[in-house]
C-alpha positions as CSV (number, residue, x, y, z in Angstrom):
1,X,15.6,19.2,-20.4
2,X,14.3,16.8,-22.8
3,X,16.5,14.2,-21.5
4,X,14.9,14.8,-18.1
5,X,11.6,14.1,-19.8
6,X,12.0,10.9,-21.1
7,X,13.5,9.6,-17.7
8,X,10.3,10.7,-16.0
9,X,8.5,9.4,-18.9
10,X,10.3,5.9,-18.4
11,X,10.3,5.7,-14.8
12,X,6.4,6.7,-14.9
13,X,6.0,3.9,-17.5
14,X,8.3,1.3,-17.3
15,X,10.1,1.0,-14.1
16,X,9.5,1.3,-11.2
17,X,6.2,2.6,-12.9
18,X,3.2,0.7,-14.6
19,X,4.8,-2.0,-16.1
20,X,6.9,-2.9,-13.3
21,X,3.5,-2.8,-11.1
22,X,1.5,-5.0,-13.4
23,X,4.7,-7.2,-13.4
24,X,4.8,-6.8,-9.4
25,X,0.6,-7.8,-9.1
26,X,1.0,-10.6,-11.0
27,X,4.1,-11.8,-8.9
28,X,2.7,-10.5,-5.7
29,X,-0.9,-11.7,-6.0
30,X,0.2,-15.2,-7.2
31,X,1.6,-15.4,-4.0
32,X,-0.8,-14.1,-2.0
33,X,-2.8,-17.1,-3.3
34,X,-0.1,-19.7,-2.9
35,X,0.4,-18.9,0.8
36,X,-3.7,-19.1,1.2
37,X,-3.6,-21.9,-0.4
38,X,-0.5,-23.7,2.3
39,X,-2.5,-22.2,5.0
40,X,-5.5,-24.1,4.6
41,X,-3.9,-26.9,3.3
42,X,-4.5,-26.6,-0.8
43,X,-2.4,-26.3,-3.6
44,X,-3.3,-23.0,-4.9
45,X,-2.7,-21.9,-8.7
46,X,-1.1,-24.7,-10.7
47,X,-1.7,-24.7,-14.8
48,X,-1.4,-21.3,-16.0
49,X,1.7,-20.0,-16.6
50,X,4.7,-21.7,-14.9
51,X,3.7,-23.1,-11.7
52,X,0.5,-21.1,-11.8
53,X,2.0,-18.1,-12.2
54,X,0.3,-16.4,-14.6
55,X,-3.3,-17.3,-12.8
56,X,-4.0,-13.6,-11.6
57,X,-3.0,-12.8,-15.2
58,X,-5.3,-15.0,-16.8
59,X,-8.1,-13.9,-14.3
60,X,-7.8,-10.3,-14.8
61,X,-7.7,-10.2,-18.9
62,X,-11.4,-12.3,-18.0
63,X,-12.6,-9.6,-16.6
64,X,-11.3,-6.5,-18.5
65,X,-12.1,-8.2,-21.9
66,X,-16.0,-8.7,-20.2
67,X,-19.2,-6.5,-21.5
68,X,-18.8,-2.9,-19.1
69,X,-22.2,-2.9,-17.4
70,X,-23.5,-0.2,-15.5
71,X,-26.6,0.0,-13.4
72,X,-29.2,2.9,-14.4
73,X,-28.9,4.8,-11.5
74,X,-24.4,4.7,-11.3
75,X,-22.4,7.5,-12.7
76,X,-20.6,5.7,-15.8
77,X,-17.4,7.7,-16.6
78,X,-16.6,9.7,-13.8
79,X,-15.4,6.8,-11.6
80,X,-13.1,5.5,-14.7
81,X,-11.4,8.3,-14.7
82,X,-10.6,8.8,-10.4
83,X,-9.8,5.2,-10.6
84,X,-7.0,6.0,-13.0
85,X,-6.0,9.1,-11.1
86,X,-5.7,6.9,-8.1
87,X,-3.7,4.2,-10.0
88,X,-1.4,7.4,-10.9
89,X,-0.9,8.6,-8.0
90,X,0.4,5.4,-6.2
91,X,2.7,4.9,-9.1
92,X,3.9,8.5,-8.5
93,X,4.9,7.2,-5.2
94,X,7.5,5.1,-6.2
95,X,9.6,7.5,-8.3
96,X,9.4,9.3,-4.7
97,X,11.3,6.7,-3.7
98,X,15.6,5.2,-4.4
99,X,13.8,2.3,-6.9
100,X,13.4,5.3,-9.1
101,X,16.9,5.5,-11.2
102,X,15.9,9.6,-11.0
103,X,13.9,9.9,-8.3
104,X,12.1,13.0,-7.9
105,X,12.4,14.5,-4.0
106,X,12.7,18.0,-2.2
107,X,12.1,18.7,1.6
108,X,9.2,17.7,3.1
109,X,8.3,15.5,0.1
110,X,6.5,13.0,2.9
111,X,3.8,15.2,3.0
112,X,3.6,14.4,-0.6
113,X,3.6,10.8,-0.5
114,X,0.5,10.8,2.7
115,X,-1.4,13.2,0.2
116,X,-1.3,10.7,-2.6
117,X,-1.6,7.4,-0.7
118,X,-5.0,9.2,1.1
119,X,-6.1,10.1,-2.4
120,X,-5.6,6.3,-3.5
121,X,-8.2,5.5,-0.7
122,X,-10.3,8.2,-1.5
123,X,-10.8,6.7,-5.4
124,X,-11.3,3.2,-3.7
125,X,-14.3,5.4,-2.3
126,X,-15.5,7.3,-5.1
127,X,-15.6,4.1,-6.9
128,X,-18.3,2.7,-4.3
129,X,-20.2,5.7,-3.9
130,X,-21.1,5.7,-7.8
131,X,-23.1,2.8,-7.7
132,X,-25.8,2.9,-5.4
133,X,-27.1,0.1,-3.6
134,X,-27.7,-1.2,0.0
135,X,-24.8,-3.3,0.6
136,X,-22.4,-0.8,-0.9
137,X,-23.9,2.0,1.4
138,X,-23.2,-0.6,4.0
139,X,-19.6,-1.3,2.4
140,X,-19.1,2.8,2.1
141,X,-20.1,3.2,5.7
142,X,-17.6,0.6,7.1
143,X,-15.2,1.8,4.9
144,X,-15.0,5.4,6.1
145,X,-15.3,4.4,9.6
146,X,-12.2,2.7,8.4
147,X,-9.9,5.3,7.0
148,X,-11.1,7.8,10.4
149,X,-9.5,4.8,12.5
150,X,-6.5,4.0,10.6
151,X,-5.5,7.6,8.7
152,X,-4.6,9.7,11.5
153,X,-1.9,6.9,13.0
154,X,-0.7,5.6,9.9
155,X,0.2,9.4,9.1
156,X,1.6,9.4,12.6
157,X,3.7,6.7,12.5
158,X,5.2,7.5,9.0
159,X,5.8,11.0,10.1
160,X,8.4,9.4,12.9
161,X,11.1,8.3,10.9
162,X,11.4,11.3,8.4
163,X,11.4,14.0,12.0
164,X,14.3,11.5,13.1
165,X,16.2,11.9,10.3
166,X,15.6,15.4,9.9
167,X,17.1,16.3,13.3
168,X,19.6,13.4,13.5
169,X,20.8,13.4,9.8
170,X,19.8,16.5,8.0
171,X,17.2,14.3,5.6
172,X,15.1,17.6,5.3
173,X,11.5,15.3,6.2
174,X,12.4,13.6,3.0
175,X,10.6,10.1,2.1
176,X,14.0,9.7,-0.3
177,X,16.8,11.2,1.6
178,X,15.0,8.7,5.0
179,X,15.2,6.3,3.1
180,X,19.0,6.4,2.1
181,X,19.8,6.6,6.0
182,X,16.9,4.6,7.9
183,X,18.9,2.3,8.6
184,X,20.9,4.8,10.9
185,X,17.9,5.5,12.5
186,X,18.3,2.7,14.7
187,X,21.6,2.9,15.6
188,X,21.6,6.9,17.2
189,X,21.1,5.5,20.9
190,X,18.4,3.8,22.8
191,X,15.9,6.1,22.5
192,X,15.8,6.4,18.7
193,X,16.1,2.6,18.5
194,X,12.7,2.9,20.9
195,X,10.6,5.2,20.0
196,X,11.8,3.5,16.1
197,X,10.0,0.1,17.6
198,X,7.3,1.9,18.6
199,X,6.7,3.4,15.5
200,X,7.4,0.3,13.4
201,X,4.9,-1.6,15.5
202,X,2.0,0.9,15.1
203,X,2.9,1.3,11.5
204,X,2.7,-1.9,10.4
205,X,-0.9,-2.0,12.3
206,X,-2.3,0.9,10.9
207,X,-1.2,-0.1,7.4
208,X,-3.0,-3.0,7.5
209,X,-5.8,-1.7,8.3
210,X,-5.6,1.1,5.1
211,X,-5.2,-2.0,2.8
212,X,-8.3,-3.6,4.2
213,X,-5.8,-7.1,5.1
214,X,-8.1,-9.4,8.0
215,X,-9.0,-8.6,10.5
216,X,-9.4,-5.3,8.7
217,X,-11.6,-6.3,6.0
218,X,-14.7,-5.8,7.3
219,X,-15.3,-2.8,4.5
220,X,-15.9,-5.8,2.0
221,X,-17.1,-8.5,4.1
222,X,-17.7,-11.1,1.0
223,X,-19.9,-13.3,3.4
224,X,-21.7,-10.6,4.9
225,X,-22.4,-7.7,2.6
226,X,-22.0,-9.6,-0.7
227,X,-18.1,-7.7,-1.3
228,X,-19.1,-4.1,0.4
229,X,-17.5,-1.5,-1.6
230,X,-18.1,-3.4,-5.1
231,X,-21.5,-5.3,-5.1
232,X,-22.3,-3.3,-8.3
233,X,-19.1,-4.2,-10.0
234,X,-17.9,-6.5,-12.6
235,X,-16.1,-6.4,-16.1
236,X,-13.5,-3.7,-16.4
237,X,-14.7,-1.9,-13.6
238,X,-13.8,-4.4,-10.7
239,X,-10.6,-5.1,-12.7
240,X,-9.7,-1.9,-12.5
241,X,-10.7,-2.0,-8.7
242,X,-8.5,-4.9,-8.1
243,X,-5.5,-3.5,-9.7
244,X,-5.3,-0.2,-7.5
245,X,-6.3,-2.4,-4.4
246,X,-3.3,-4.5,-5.0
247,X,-1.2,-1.4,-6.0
248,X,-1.8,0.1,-2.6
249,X,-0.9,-3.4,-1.3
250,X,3.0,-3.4,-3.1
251,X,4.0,0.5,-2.4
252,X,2.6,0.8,0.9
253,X,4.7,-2.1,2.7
254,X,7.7,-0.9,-0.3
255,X,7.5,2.4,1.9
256,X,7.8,0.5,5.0
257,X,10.5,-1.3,3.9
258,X,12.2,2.1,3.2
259,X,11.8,3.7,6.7
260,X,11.4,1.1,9.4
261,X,13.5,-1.7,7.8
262,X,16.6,0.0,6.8
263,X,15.9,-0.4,2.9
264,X,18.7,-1.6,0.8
265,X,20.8,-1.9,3.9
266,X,23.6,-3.7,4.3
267,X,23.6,-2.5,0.1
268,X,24.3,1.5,-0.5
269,X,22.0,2.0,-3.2
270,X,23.3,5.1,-4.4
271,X,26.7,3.2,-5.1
272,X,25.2,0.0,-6.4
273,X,22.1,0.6,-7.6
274,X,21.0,-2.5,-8.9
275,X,22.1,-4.7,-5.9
276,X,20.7,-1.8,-3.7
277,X,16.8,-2.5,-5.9
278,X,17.5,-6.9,-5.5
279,X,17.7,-5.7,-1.6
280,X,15.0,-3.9,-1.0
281,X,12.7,-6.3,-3.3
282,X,13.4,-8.8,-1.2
283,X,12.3,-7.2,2.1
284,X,9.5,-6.0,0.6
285,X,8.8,-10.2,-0.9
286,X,9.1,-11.1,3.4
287,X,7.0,-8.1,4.3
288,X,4.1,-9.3,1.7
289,X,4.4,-12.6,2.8
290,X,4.1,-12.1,6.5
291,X,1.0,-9.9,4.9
292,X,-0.6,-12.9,3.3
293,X,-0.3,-15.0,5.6
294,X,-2.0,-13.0,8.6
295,X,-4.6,-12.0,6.1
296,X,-5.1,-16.0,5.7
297,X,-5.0,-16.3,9.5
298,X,-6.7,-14.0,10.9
299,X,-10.6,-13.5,11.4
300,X,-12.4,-10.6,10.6
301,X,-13.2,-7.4,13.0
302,X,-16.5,-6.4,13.4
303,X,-16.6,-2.3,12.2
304,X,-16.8,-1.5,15.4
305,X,-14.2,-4.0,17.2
306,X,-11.6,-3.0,13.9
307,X,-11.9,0.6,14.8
308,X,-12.1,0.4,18.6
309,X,-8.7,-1.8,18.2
310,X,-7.4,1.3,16.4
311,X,-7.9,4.2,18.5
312,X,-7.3,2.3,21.1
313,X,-3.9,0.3,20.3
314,X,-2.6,1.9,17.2
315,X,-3.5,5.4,17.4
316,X,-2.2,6.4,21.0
317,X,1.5,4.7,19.8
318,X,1.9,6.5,16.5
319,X,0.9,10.1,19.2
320,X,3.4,8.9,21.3
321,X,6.1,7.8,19.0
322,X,5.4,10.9,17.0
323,X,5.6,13.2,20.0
324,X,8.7,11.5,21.4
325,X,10.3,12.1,18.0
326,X,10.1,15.5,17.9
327,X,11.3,15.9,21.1
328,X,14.3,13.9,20.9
């Protein structure tokens, strides 16, 4: 028993939990930058750290080490404290998942996993809605019209892989027991393989639009509504705010990795584990970087152009993938 305690405690700590994450923000958001930076035609972080590396680092110790302001009229501790519930949760994810040496899973652990990844949003949220102002009730607004555009199908489209596996492979609608066979969620005949594409497709669309990646971003709209969601913000508050954003933005394409792109495949993770964890890092590394690069592409939706394209485009696949899945 106590054994079992100090593995959750490590995994929940170490890896794949908060110290693997910072480790991942730095990594990822370094390049995030570097990719902005080759798109239109800079050089992106150079001095700090090797190559620039430890820029994202350097830039959020400046902001958690500044005074903690708070506006007269902003709750001051209760938005601390969702923040870090949110930052737990999407860590909480992960040992969910085969990075965890012990991963903790049952049947129908998905429903889990969509509960926690809504509640990460939701702190995003709260965090807004505790400062009042004008552009953040403009950024809240957005924001929600958001999540009613992009929640139902991302659910959706997640669903598919984990009813697939359920009937095809006896995975129980388990995000960890999917993700040891996704890749053999292809291969069970043309119709998986289909209504798999289908489901990848709309995925990938609606989970851009959960992280807020262009042409999603209109929630924050920097040029327009002076950052949306976090006008009020600075200090430790909007580092904290930064962190779960880029969080969300590592174990929600990690999760995609794991049920539309086969996960450690061609690697059996669960006989080599740590060749099985260098596989699956580096999917998720191409996945990010396609990210970046359409969120340095891309222009911005208007609110009502980003959710339009949603309901129209996204939502009516994930239905159908999600209806065709259960049927099959």
């Amino acid at each position: 028993m106590l054994t079992d305690v100090l593995w959750v405690l490590f995994e929940a700590l170490v890896f794949p939990g908060f110290i693997f994450m910072a480790i991942m923000v730095i990594l990822t958001q370094w390049i995030h930058r570097k990719v902005g930076a080759r798109v239109q035609y800079r050089r992106g972080p150079m001095y700090t750290g090797y190559a620039g590396t430890l820029q994202p680092l350097a830039d959020f110790l400046k902001l958690l080490f500044k005074e903690d302001l708070v506006s007269k009229y902003s709750l001051r501790r209760s938005p601390l404290l969702i923040l870090s519930l949110g930052i737990g949760a999407l860590i909480t994810l992960v040992l969910l998942t085969p990075l965890a040496p012990r991963p903790l899973y049952s049947e129908f652990d998905i429903i889990v996993y969509l509960y926690l990844a809504l509640f990460a949003s939701l702190a995003i949220l709260y965090l807004a809605i505790a400062s009042p102002n004008p552009y953040t009730s403009l950024g809240v607004g957005r924001y929600l019209a958001l999540l009613v555009g992009a929640e139902p199908p991302y659910a959706a489209s997640f669903l598919v892989p984990t009813i697939i596996g359920a009937s095809t492979l006896s995975t129980g609608y388990s995000l960890y027991l999917t993700s040891l066979k996704s890749h053999l969620l292809w291969t069970g005949g043309l119709a998986n393989a289909a209504v798999m594409a289908i489901a990848t497709f709309s995925a990938f669309l609606s989970m851009l639009a959960v992280m807020e990646v262009k042409p999603f971003d209109f929630p924050e709209a920097e040029g327009e509504i002076y950052w949306g969601l976090f006008t009020e913000y600075g200090g430790p508050r909007l580092a904290l705010a930064f962190f779960i954003l880029y969080v969300e933005r590592i174990v929600l394409p990690l999760v995609f990795v794991l049920l539309f792109l086969g996960g450690s495949w061609p690697v059996d993770i669960a006989q080599n584990y740590p060749l099985g964890v260098v596989v699956i890092l580096l999917k998720f590394l191409a996945v990010f970087t396609l990210i970046s690069v359409i969120d340095n592409m891309m222009p911005r939706f208007r609110p009502d152009q980003g959710v339009k394209f949603l309901l129209k485009y996204s939502l009516p696949l994930s239905l159908l993938s999600l209806i065709a899945a259960a049927l099959l």
